[in-house]
C-alpha positions, 0 to 999 in steps of 0.5 A: 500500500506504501508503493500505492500511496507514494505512486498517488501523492506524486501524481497529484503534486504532479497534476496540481498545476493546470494546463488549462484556464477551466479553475473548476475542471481543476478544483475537481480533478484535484477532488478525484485525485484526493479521492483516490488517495482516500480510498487507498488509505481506506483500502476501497471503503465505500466512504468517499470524499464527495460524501464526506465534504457536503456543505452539511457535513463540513459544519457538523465538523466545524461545530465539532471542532472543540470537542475533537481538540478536548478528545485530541487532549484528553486521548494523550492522558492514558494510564501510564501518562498518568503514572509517568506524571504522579512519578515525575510531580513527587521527584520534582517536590521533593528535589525542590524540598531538598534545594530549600535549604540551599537557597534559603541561607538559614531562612525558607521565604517565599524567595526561597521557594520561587528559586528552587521551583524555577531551577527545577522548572528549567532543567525540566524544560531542558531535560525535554528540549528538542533543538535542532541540529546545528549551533543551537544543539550544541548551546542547548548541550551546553545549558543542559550539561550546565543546570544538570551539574547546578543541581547536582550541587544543590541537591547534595550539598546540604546533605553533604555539609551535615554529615562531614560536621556530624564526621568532624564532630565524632573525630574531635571527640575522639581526638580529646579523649585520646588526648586526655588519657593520655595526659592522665597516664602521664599523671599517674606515672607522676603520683607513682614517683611521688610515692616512691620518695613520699612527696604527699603533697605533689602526691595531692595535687596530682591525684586532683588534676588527674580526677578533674581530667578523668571527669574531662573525659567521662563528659566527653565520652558521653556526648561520644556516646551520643554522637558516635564513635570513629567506627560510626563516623566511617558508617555516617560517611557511607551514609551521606554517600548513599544518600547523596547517590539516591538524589542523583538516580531520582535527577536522572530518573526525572530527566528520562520521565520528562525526556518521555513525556515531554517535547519542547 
Protein backbone atom coordinates (compact mmCIF):
# COMPACT_ATOMS: atom_id res chain seq x y z
CA UNK A 1 0.00 0.00 0.00
CA UNK A 2 3.31 2.00 0.83
CA UNK A 3 4.15 1.68 -3.01
CA UNK A 4 0.45 2.87 -3.71
CA UNK A 5 0.49 5.76 -1.97
CA UNK A 6 3.59 7.22 -2.98
CA UNK A 7 2.67 6.42 -6.67
CA UNK A 8 -0.56 8.78 -5.68
CA UNK A 9 0.83 11.51 -3.78
CA UNK A 10 3.23 12.13 -6.77
CA UNK A 11 0.54 12.09 -9.26
CA UNK A 12 -1.29 14.77 -7.59
CA UNK A 13 1.59 17.26 -6.86
CA UNK A 14 2.49 16.39 -10.25
CA UNK A 15 -1.27 17.18 -11.77
CA UNK A 16 -1.60 20.31 -9.24
CA UNK A 17 -0.71 22.57 -11.94
CA UNK A 18 -3.23 23.32 -14.92
CA UNK A 19 -2.85 23.20 -18.14
CA UNK A 20 -5.54 24.78 -18.77
CA UNK A 21 -7.94 28.07 -17.64
CA UNK A 22 -11.09 25.84 -16.71
CA UNK A 23 -10.46 26.79 -12.46
CA UNK A 24 -13.28 24.31 -11.89
CA UNK A 25 -12.22 21.30 -14.18
CA UNK A 26 -9.12 21.99 -11.87
CA UNK A 27 -10.86 22.04 -8.36
CA UNK A 28 -12.48 18.82 -9.46
CA UNK A 29 -9.70 16.55 -10.90
CA UNK A 30 -7.84 17.73 -7.93
CA UNK A 31 -11.10 16.33 -5.78
CA UNK A 32 -10.94 12.82 -7.84
CA UNK A 33 -7.01 12.60 -7.12
CA UNK A 34 -7.69 13.32 -3.27
CA UNK A 35 -10.31 10.65 -3.78
CA UNK A 36 -8.40 8.32 -4.94
CA UNK A 37 -5.85 8.56 -2.34
CA UNK A 38 -8.94 8.31 0.25
CA UNK A 39 -9.56 5.01 -0.89
CA UNK A 40 -6.42 3.67 -0.84
CA UNK A 41 -5.72 4.57 2.54
CA UNK A 42 -9.08 3.26 3.24
CA UNK A 43 -8.48 0.08 1.37
CA UNK A 44 -11.88 0.83 -1.05
CA UNK A 45 -14.08 1.82 1.79
CA UNK A 46 -17.26 2.90 0.45
CA UNK A 47 -16.87 6.29 2.13
CA UNK A 48 -15.72 8.81 -0.27
CA UNK A 49 -14.87 12.40 -0.21
CA UNK A 50 -17.72 13.67 -2.04
CA UNK A 51 -19.74 12.41 0.53
CA UNK A 52 -17.82 13.50 3.39
CA UNK A 53 -17.35 17.27 2.09
CA UNK A 54 -21.09 18.14 1.66
CA UNK A 55 -21.75 21.81 2.83
CA UNK A 56 -23.88 19.73 5.86
CA UNK A 57 -21.09 17.68 6.73
CA UNK A 58 -18.24 20.47 6.94
CA UNK A 59 -20.40 22.34 9.65
CA UNK A 60 -21.48 19.47 11.87
CA UNK A 61 -17.25 19.05 11.73
CA UNK A 62 -16.67 22.98 12.10
CA UNK A 63 -19.41 22.79 15.42
CA UNK A 64 -17.39 19.84 16.45
CA UNK A 65 -14.13 21.24 16.07
CA UNK A 66 -13.96 21.76 20.09
CA UNK A 67 -14.73 18.62 21.09
CA UNK A 68 -12.21 16.64 18.93
CA UNK A 69 -9.16 19.07 20.00
CA UNK A 70 -10.80 18.16 24.17
CA UNK A 71 -10.78 14.34 22.71
CA UNK A 72 -7.26 15.06 20.87
CA UNK A 73 -6.12 16.36 24.92
CA UNK A 74 -7.65 14.18 26.56
CA UNK A 75 -6.51 10.97 24.49
CA UNK A 76 -2.83 11.55 25.35
CA UNK A 77 -3.59 11.20 29.11
CA UNK A 78 -3.53 7.33 29.15
CA UNK A 79 -2.55 5.32 32.27
CA UNK A 80 0.94 5.14 32.04
CA UNK A 81 0.77 9.16 31.08
CA UNK A 82 -0.54 9.46 34.48
CA UNK A 83 1.68 7.31 36.36
CA UNK A 84 4.69 8.98 34.49
CA UNK A 85 3.32 12.45 35.66
CA UNK A 86 2.40 11.45 39.63
CA UNK A 87 6.15 9.83 39.31
CA UNK A 88 7.96 12.65 37.73
CA UNK A 89 5.44 15.56 40.37
CA UNK A 90 6.64 13.65 43.56
CA UNK A 91 10.57 13.55 42.26
CA UNK A 92 10.10 17.12 41.35
CA UNK A 93 8.75 18.12 45.18
CA UNK A 94 10.82 16.54 46.86
CA UNK A 95 14.15 17.87 44.72
CA UNK A 96 12.72 21.43 45.11
CA UNK A 97 12.01 20.21 49.45
CA UNK A 98 15.90 19.36 49.14
CA UNK A 99 17.18 22.54 47.32
CA UNK A 100 15.41 24.93 50.06
CA UNK A 101 17.96 24.90 52.46
CA UNK A 102 20.44 25.94 49.93
CA UNK A 103 18.71 28.87 48.80
CA UNK A 104 17.14 29.97 51.74
CA UNK A 105 20.96 30.50 53.99
CA UNK A 106 19.32 29.61 57.21
CA UNK A 107 15.55 31.11 56.30
CA UNK A 108 12.74 29.37 53.80
CA UNK A 109 10.81 32.51 52.13
CA UNK A 110 8.59 32.90 49.57
CA UNK A 111 12.01 33.98 47.50
CA UNK A 112 13.39 30.93 48.58
CA UNK A 113 10.59 28.72 47.05
CA UNK A 114 10.27 30.73 43.86
CA UNK A 115 14.45 29.96 43.22
CA UNK A 116 14.22 26.18 43.96
CA UNK A 117 10.79 25.82 41.77
CA UNK A 118 12.08 27.87 38.84
CA UNK A 119 15.52 25.92 38.61
CA UNK A 120 13.96 22.50 38.62
CA UNK A 121 11.25 24.22 36.05
CA UNK A 122 14.41 24.94 33.93
CA UNK A 123 16.19 21.75 33.95
CA UNK A 124 12.53 20.06 33.04
CA UNK A 125 12.42 22.00 30.24
CA UNK A 126 15.84 21.47 29.21
CA UNK A 127 15.51 17.96 30.01
CA UNK A 128 12.63 17.90 27.42
CA UNK A 129 14.05 20.48 24.78
CA UNK A 130 14.47 19.41 21.06
CA UNK A 131 16.96 21.66 19.40
CA UNK A 132 17.80 21.43 16.30
CA UNK A 133 20.55 20.44 14.64
CA UNK A 134 23.47 22.88 14.28
CA UNK A 135 24.98 25.67 16.72
CA UNK A 136 21.63 25.68 18.90
CA UNK A 137 22.15 21.89 19.98
CA UNK A 138 25.24 22.29 20.89
CA UNK A 139 24.13 25.83 23.02
CA UNK A 140 21.38 23.75 24.37
CA UNK A 141 24.05 20.85 25.28
CA UNK A 142 25.77 23.07 27.00
CA UNK A 143 22.99 24.71 29.26
CA UNK A 144 21.71 21.14 29.95
CA UNK A 145 25.23 19.94 30.94
CA UNK A 146 25.24 23.27 32.98
CA UNK A 147 21.74 23.15 35.15
CA UNK A 148 22.31 19.09 35.31
CA UNK A 149 25.63 19.64 37.34
CA UNK A 150 23.94 23.04 39.29
CA UNK A 151 21.61 20.52 40.52
CA UNK A 152 23.68 18.23 41.42
CA UNK A 153 25.43 20.69 43.71
CA UNK A 154 22.49 21.93 45.02
CA UNK A 155 20.69 18.64 45.96
CA UNK A 156 23.94 17.08 47.65
CA UNK A 157 25.26 19.98 49.07
CA UNK A 158 23.13 20.21 52.37
CA UNK A 159 23.43 16.53 52.97
CA UNK A 160 26.96 16.85 52.22
CA UNK A 161 27.90 19.81 54.86
CA UNK A 162 25.74 17.79 57.62
CA UNK A 163 27.30 14.77 57.65
CA UNK A 164 31.12 15.99 57.03
CA UNK A 165 30.09 18.41 60.55
CA UNK A 166 28.41 15.33 62.30
CA UNK A 167 32.04 13.48 60.70
CA UNK A 168 34.14 16.21 62.35
CA UNK A 169 32.26 16.15 65.35
CA UNK A 170 32.70 12.45 66.23
CA UNK A 171 36.68 12.69 65.50
CA UNK A 172 37.14 15.80 67.60
CA UNK A 173 35.91 13.83 70.47
CA UNK A 174 37.80 11.41 69.51
CA UNK A 175 40.79 13.12 69.31
CA UNK A 176 40.39 14.97 73.18
CA UNK A 177 39.69 11.98 74.56
CA UNK A 178 42.68 10.35 73.23
CA UNK A 179 44.50 13.31 74.22
CA UNK A 180 43.20 13.40 77.85
CA UNK A 181 44.03 9.88 78.51
CA UNK A 182 46.95 10.30 77.61
CA UNK A 183 47.83 13.01 79.87
CA UNK A 184 46.23 11.02 82.85
CA UNK A 185 48.74 8.02 82.04
CA UNK A 186 51.24 10.79 82.06
CA UNK A 187 49.92 11.81 85.91
CA UNK A 188 49.60 8.55 87.26
CA UNK A 189 53.35 7.83 86.40
CA UNK A 190 53.89 11.16 88.11
CA UNK A 191 51.68 10.11 91.52
CA UNK A 192 53.68 6.66 91.30
CA UNK A 193 57.07 8.52 91.50
CA UNK A 194 55.75 10.69 94.30
CA UNK A 195 55.05 7.96 96.31
CA UNK A 196 58.04 6.26 95.92
CA UNK A 197 60.05 9.22 97.56
CA UNK A 198 56.91 10.34 99.54
CA UNK A 199 56.11 13.71 98.49
CA UNK A 200 52.38 13.79 99.66
CA UNK A 201 51.87 16.96 98.80
CA UNK A 202 52.88 16.83 94.84
CA UNK A 203 51.41 13.21 95.53
CA UNK A 204 47.61 15.52 96.15
CA UNK A 205 47.88 17.90 93.71
CA UNK A 206 48.47 15.15 91.18
CA UNK A 207 45.54 13.00 92.26
CA UNK A 208 43.44 16.09 91.90
CA UNK A 209 44.23 17.49 88.33
CA UNK A 210 44.03 13.57 87.46
CA UNK A 211 40.48 13.37 88.71
CA UNK A 212 39.20 16.65 87.15
CA UNK A 213 40.94 15.36 83.79
CA UNK A 214 39.03 11.92 84.27
CA UNK A 215 35.52 13.67 84.88
CA UNK A 216 37.03 15.83 81.14
CA UNK A 217 36.98 12.67 79.81
CA UNK A 218 33.64 10.86 81.17
CA UNK A 219 31.53 14.29 79.92
CA UNK A 220 33.31 13.53 76.60
CA UNK A 221 32.62 10.07 76.23
CA UNK A 222 29.11 10.66 76.96
CA UNK A 223 28.48 13.18 74.33
CA UNK A 224 30.66 10.45 72.12
CA UNK A 225 28.21 8.08 73.44
CA UNK A 226 25.59 10.38 71.59
CA UNK A 227 27.01 11.30 68.86
CA UNK A 228 29.03 8.01 67.93
CA UNK A 229 32.49 6.70 67.90
CA UNK A 230 35.33 6.92 64.70
CA UNK A 231 33.85 3.40 63.51
CA UNK A 232 30.40 5.45 63.39
CA UNK A 233 31.96 8.35 61.92
CA UNK A 234 33.01 5.83 58.67
CA UNK A 235 29.31 4.13 58.52
CA UNK A 236 27.87 8.02 58.81
CA UNK A 237 30.21 8.82 55.59
CA UNK A 238 28.54 5.74 53.63
CA UNK A 239 25.52 7.18 54.54
CA UNK A 240 25.94 10.64 53.37
CA UNK A 241 27.43 8.68 50.08
CA UNK A 242 24.26 6.79 49.61
CA UNK A 243 22.03 9.48 50.39
CA UNK A 244 23.92 11.96 48.16
CA UNK A 245 23.54 8.84 45.06
CA UNK A 246 19.93 8.42 45.53
CA UNK A 247 19.25 12.03 44.74
CA UNK A 248 21.30 11.80 41.84
CA UNK A 249 19.48 8.47 40.50
CA UNK A 250 15.78 10.18 41.15
CA UNK A 251 17.69 13.74 38.84
CA UNK A 252 18.30 11.31 36.13
CA UNK A 253 15.21 9.17 36.67
CA UNK A 254 13.07 12.63 36.29
CA UNK A 255 15.41 13.89 33.09
CA UNK A 256 14.26 10.29 31.43
CA UNK A 257 10.38 10.72 32.53
CA UNK A 258 10.48 14.43 31.31
CA UNK A 259 12.53 13.13 28.05
CA UNK A 260 9.33 10.95 27.77
CA UNK A 261 6.53 12.97 28.14
CA UNK A 262 7.63 15.88 27.06
CA UNK A 263 8.89 17.94 23.80
CA UNK A 264 9.55 21.27 23.99
Amino acid sequence: MNEDLEKQAEKIRKGFVSVTEDEDEVSLSFLDEINQLVRIVLKDDPIDVYTLLTPAELERWRKAKFKRQVNKILSKFSFQFISYFILLSTITGFLVSEALPFYGEGEITAKTWLQAILTEVCFIFLSGYRADPGIQKWFVGILRASIFALMLFVITSEITLKGTRDIDQIDNLADRIARLEKQIDSINKEIDYYKSIDWKWRMTQGIKKRDELEKQVQELKEKQSESGTREVSKLLQYKIYGKAAFRVILLMISVLITRRLFKF
